[in-house]
N, C-alpha and C positions, 0 to 999 in steps of 0.2 A: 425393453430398450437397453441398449449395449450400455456398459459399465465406460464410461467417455469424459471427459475433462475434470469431471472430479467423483471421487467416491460417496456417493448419498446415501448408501448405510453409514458412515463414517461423520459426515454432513450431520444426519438426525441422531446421530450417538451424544455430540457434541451440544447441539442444539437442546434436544430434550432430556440425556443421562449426565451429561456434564453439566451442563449450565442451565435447564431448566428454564428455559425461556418461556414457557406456556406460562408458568408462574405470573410473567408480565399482566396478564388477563386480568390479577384478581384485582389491577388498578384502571380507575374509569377513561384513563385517557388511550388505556389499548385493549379495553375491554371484548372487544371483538378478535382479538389473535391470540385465541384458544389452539391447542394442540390442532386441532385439526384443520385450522384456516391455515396457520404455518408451515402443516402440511400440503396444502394443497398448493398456497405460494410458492414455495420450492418446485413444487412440480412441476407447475407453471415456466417456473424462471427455467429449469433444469429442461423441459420439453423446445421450448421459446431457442433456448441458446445451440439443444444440439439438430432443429429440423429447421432454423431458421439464420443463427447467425454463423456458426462453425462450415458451413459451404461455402461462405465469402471471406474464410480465412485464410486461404491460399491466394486463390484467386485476385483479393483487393493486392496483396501485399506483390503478387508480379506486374497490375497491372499500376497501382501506385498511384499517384497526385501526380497531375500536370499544374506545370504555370505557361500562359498563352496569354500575350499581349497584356499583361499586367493583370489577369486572371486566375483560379487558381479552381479546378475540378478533382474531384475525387473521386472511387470509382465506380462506375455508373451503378452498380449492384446495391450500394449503399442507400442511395433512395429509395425504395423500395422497402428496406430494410429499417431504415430513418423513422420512415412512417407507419411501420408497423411496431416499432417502440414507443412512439408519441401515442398513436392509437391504445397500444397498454397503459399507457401513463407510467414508464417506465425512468423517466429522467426524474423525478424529485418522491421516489417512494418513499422515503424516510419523513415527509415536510408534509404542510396544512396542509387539507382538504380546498381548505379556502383560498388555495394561489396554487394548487393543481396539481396537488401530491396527494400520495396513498395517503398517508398517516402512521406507517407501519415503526415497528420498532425499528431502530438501527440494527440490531443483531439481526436480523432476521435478514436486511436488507445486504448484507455482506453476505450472507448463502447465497443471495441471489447474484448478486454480483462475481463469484465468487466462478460460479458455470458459465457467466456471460466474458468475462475478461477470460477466461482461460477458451475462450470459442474466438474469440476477435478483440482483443485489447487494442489495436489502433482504431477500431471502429469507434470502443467504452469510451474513447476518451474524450469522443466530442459532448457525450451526454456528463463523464464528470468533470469535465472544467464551465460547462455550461450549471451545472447544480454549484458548483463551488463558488462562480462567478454571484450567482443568484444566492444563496448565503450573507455573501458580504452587504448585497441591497436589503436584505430580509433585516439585519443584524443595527448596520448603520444609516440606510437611511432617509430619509424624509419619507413624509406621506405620499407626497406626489411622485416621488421615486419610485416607490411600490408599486403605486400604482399603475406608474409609468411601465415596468418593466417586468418587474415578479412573476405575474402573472405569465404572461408570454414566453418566459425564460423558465418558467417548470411546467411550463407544458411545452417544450420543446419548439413552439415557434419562432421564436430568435433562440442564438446559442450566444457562450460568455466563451471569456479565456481571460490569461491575466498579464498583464503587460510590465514586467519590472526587468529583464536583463537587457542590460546596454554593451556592448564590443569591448567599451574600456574599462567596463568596471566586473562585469561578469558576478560572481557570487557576491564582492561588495557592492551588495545594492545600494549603499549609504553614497556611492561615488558618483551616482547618477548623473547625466547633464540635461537630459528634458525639464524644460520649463515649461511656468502656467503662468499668465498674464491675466487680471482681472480686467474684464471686461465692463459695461456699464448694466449690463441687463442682468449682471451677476454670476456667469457663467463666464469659463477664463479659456483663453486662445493658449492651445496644447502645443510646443514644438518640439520636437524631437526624435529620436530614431531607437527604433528595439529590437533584439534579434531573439533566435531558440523562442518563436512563439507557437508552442501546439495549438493549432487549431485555430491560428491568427486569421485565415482567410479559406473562404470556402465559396462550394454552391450547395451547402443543404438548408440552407434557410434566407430569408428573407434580410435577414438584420443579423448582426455579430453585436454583443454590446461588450467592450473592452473596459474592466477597469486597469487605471492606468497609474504607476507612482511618477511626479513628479515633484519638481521643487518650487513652489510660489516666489515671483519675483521679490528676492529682499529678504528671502528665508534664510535660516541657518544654516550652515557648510553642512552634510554628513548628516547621520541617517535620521537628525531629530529634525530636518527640516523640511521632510519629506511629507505628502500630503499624497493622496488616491481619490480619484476623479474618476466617474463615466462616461467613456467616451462610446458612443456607436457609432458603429459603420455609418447608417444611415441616420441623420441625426430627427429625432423624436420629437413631433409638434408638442403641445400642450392637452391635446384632444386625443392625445395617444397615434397618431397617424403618423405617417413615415415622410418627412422632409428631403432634403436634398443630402448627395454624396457629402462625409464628413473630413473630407480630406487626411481618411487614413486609408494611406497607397501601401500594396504588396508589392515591394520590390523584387521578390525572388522569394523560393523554397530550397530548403537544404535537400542533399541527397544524402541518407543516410544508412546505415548500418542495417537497423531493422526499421520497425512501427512504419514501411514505406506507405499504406494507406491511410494514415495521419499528415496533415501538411505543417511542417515544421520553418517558419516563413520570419522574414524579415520586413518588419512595418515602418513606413516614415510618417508621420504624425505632421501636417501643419504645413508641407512644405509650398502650398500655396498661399500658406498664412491663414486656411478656413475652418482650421481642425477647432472643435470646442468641446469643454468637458463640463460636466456638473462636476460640483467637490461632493463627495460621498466620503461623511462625517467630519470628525474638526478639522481643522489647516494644520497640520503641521504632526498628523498622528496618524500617517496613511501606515507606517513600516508598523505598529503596534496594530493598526486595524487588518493588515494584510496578513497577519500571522493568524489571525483568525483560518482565512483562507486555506494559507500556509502549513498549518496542521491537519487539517482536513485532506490540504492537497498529497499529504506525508503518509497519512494511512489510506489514501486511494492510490499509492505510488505502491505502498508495500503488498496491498493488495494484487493489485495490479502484476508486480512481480511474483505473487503467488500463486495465483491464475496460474501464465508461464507453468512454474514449478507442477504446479495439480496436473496438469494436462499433459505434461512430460511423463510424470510418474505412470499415470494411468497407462500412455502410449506404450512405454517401456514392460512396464507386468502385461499387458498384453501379448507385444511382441515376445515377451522371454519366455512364454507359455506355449506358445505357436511356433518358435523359429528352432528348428530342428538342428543340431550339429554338434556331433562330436558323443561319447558313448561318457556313460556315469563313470565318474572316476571308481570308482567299487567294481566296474565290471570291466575294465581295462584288459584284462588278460585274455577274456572270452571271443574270440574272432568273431565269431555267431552275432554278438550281442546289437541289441539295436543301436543304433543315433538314439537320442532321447531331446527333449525340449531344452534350451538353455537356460531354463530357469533351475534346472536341476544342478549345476557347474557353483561349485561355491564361490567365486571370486564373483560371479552374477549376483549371486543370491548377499553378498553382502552387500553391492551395490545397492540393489534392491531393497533394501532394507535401511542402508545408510537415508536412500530418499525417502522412504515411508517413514521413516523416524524424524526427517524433518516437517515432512509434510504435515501428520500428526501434531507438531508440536505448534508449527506454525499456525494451522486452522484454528486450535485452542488457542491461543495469543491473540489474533483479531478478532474470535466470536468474542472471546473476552473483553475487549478494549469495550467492541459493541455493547454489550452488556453494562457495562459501567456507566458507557454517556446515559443506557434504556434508563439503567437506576440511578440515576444524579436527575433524569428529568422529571421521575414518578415521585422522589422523596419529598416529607417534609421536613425531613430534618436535616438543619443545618449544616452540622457537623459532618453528617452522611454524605452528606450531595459534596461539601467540600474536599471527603476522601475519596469519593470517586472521581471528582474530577482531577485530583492530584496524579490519581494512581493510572490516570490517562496524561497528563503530561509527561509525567517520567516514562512509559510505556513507549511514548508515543515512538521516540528516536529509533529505540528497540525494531519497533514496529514496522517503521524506513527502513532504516540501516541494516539491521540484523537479518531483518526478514526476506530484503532484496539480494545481498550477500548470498544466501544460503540457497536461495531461488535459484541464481544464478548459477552455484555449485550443482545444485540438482538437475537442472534442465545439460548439464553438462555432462553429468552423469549417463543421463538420459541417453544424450548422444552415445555413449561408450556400452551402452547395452547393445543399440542396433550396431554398433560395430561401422564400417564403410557405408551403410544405408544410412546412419544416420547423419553423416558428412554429407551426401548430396540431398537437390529438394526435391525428391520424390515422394519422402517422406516427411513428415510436418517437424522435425527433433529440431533441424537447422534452422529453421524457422523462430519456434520456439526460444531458443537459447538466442539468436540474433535477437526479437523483439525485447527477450529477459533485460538485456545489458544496459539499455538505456533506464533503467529503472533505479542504478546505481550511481547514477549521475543526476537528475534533472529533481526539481523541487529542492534543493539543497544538496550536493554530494554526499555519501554517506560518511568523506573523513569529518563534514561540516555536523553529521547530527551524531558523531562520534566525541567531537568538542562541545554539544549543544549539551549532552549528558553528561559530561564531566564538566563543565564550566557553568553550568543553570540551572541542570533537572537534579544534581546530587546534594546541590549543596540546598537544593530550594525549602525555604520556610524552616531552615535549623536543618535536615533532617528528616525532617517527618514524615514525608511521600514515601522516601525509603524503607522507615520504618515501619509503615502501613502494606507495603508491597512486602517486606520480609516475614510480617503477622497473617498475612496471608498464607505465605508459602508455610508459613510453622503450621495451619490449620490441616493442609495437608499432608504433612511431614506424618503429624499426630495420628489420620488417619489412616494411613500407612503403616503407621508401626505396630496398629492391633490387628493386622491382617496376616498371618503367615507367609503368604504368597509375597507377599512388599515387602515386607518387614526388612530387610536385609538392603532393601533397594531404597526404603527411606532412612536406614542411619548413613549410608552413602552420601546420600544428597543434603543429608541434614549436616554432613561435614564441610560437602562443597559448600552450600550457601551461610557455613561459619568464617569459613575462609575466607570467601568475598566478602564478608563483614570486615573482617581485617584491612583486605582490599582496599575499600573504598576509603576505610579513614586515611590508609597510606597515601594512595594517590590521591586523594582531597584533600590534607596537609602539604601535600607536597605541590600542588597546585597554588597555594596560597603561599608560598617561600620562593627565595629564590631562585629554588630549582622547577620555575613554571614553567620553560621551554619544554625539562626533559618531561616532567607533569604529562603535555601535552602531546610530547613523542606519544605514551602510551596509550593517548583517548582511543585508540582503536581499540587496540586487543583488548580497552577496559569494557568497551561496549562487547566485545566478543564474548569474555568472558560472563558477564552478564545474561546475555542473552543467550548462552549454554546452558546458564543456573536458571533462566525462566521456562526451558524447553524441558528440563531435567524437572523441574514443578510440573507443569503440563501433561510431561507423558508418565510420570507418577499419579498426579490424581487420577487420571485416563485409568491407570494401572488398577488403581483401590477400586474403582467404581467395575472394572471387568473381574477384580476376583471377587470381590461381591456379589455380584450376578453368577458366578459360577459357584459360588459356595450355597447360593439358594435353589442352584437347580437351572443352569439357561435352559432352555430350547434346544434340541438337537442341531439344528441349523445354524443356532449363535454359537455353539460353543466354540470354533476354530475360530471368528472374529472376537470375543472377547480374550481367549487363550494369545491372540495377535496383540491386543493392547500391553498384555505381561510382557510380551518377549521382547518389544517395541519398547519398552523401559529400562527392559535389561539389558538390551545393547548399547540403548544412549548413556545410561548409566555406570553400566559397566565395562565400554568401550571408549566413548568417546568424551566423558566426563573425565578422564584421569589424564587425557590431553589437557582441560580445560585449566585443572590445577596443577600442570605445568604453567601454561600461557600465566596463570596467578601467580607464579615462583616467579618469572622472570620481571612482572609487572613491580612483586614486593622487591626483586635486585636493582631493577630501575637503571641499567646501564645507561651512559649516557653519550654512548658513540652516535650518535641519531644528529645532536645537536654539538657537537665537539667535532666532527668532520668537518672540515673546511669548504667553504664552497669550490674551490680549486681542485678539490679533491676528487672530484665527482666529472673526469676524462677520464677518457684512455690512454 
């Protein structure tokens, strides 16, 4: 099978030389995803995604989402499709057996994901806002909720989405104006209006069940008086059976950029006065229950835009293998001499590499996240479980932000390898890079998880997240520097990630003084730089672990991909790491023309 959306020697390098995920087995609750069931799930997901869903990723995206008489269809290929995902039990892999999931590790479940978003990401998405939705019932609540729903909703029989932006408030969700009215039966009368909802209305299922943030009448102003409620489409007897329409209308679907076979829809909630929600957990703690969600929804978002990224690169090394033009600059002078492949032209071949150096770095970053939630679930110890789950909060923004960012640069890139092909949609680059961009916007913007990491994840619990993510990267620093081959490429990185120690005290003091505007001028490039020093870790250890293997002897066949992990270090390390501690020079000068321009200033 062709080498197609994402690299699976690279995949299993990761999974089982890096991160060692079979390891998971020797605990009772994944006792069964042994090396080789892992393997065989991958192949599975990887077989699944390129002979079943990458056909109908041209295809859904020219033929798009209709809305028709207050209806909303999507496109006809998808059912077919729908059902042969629900058929795998493909929507809640990660989740119990006992409400209709695999059970499998999270790591593992992001490989799979991994070849399926990078085959059709506006398709992925009705299955992860449907698992995400389904989360928040698992998590908050009731018994009869559960069982109302769960069930149904991870095995793909009804789907979820989440309902929080409103027109006048947009990323301040705390601005909200949908009310909830307490009814007598206990259930409260939903009114209001919401817009940018993926997957707000469809025909792949039966039922949509919509959690929804509103404000209970009499609540607090602002985001502490907010409360999240279940509302379905179709509202849900007591006996589990399906009732009557819930008076949530699609008023319209956006026309947008990319993701066109996703319906991106505008909902009125009530406007007959019949819409009703359950409350789904306390009153007044939907914006703290919904970050649940919300984090989840962050690392399916960067995911998501990784996909994008993976699928690009592959296309590109492809094409630059195959697309013939122009003679090796070395034989220039020779009239004789052939055209040769364009991956032979060095301003290619950096391209080339600039992406596979992010993609590398990126696939390590979320197997890793995965890995952390696998080990916070298996441990017993306290302290354990509470640094991994730290070292996923801090991560997380990274994760969004950083990762979608660079997604985006790479799929762009991508474009500039096909040259003029990849400008029109004949070929998939234009595609790709359209769907990428919305990834940099939706679940938070990336300036909002740019401030989330400088304002929340830096300063959280003293310190200490940080310092557990920096003891980390020292382990690999360490193992680095008894390697010949690293050795030079971990005192490099051991300088960057001293620098950024500086960093962060600068700009986390300076956040808590008066100079917290300009503070927050730099959350960007504080996340940037960051998330250079996490890539520059990544494809370091990447690095230790291939000259390892080749100092014990690979395989004739590995030795050009392990020799690939070296070179992949040295370039991020030694090309694009000395940018990074610029961007750290300017961050420690802290200029502060950003927030000292005038607003008048900013015409022509």
């Amino acid at each position: 099978m062709a080498q197609v959306i994402a690299d699976r020697r690279d995949v299993d390098f990761v999974l089982h030389e890096q991160l060692q995920v079979g390891d998971l087995s020797k605990h009772e609750l994944f006792a069964e995803f042994n090396k080789k069931t892992i393997d065989m799930i991958v192949s599975e997901a990887r077989r699944l995604s390129i002979k079943e869903i990458l056909p109908t990723q041209e295809t859904s995206d020219r033929e798009g989402c209709q809305f028709n008489n207050g209806k909303v269809t999507v496109p006809d290929e998808f059912h077919r499709l729908y059902k042969i995902m629900r058929e795998g039990e493909w929507v809640a892999v990660s989740d119990s057996p006992e409400y209709g999931g695999q059970g499998m590790p999270y790591s593992i479940s992001l490989a799979t994901s991994e070849f399926m978003n990078g085959a059709n990401y506006a398709f992925m998405m009705f299955l992860g806002l449907t698992h995400g939705a389904g989360k928040l019932i698992e998590t908050f609540g009731d018994e009869k909720q559960k069982a109302l729903f769960l069930k149904k909703m991870f095995t793909g029989e009804w789907a979820g989405t989440m309902l929080l932006t409103e027109s006048q408030a947009g990323s301040d969700v705390g601005a909200l104006t949908t009310t909830a009215v307490k009814n007598d039966d206990g259930t409260y009368s939903i009114t209001g209006n919401k817009i940018f909802i993926s997957g707000g209305d469809h025909d792949l299922t039966s039922n949509i069940v919509h959690p929804v943030l509103a404000r209970i009448e009499g609540a607090p102003e602002g985001a502490s008086g907010i409360s999240l409620f279940l509302v379905p489409k179709i509202w849900v007897n007591d006996d589990g059976s399906l009732g009557e329409f819930n008076d949530v209308v699609c008023t319209g679907i956006e026309h947008k950029m990319g993701i066109h076979a996703n319906p991106t829809c505008s909902l009125a909630l009530g406007g007959k006065g019949k819409c009703r929600g359950m409350l789904l957990g306390e009153a007044n703690k939907g914006m703290r229950n919904m970050f649940l969600m919300m984090n989840e929804a962050r690392l399916l978002v960067g995911q998501q835009g990784f996909g994008c990224a993976s699928a690009a690169y592959m296309h590109a090394v492809n094409y630059a293998k195959e697309r013939i033009q122009g003679k090796n600059l070395l034989q220039m002078k020779d009239k004789n001499a052939p055209s040769v492949p364009i991956i032979q032209h060095p301003d290619i071949r950096r391209t080339l590499l600039t992406m596979k150096v992010y993609i590398e770095g990126m696939r390590s970053l979320l197997y890793y996240i995965g890995l952390c939630h696998d080990k916070a679930m298996i441990t017993d110890d306290a302290e354990a479980q509470e640094k991994y789950n730290d070292i996923i909060e801090l991560l997380t923004p990274i994760a969004k932000g950083y990762v979608t960012d660079r997604s985006w640069e790479v799929c762009s890139h991508g474009v500039q390898v096909f040259g003029g092909y990849g400008y029109i949609k004949d070929y998939p680059m234009e595609q790709l890079l359209r769907d990428c961009r919305i990834a940099l916007i939706y679940e938070g913007t990336n300036g909002i998880q740019a401030m989330d990491l400088l304002g929340r994840k830096l300063g959280m619990k003293k310190g200490k997240p940080i310092m557990e993510l920096l003891g980390e990267m020292q382990k690999s620093i360490a193992a680095a520097k008894n390697m010949e081959a690293t050795q030079s490429l971990a005192n490099k990185t051991d300088t960057t990630i001293n620098k950024l120690g500086e960093v962060a005290m600068h700009i986390g003091g300076m956040a808590m003084s008066a100079k917290v505007m300009t503070a927050f001028a730099y959350a960007y490039p504080f996340m940037e730089v960051c998330g250079d020093v996490v890539m520059a870790w990544m494809l370091l250890w990447r690095a230790t672990i291939a000259a390892t293997k080749l100092e014990k002897g690979a395989k004739k066949k590995d030795i050009p991909f392990y020799e690939g992990k070296i070179k992949s270090a040295e370039f991020f390390i030694c090309t694009i790491l000395p940018v990074t501690l610029g961007k750290m020079n300017a961050i420690l000068e802290s200029n502060g023309a950003v927030v000292e321009i005038t607003d008048e200033a900013f015409v022509s």
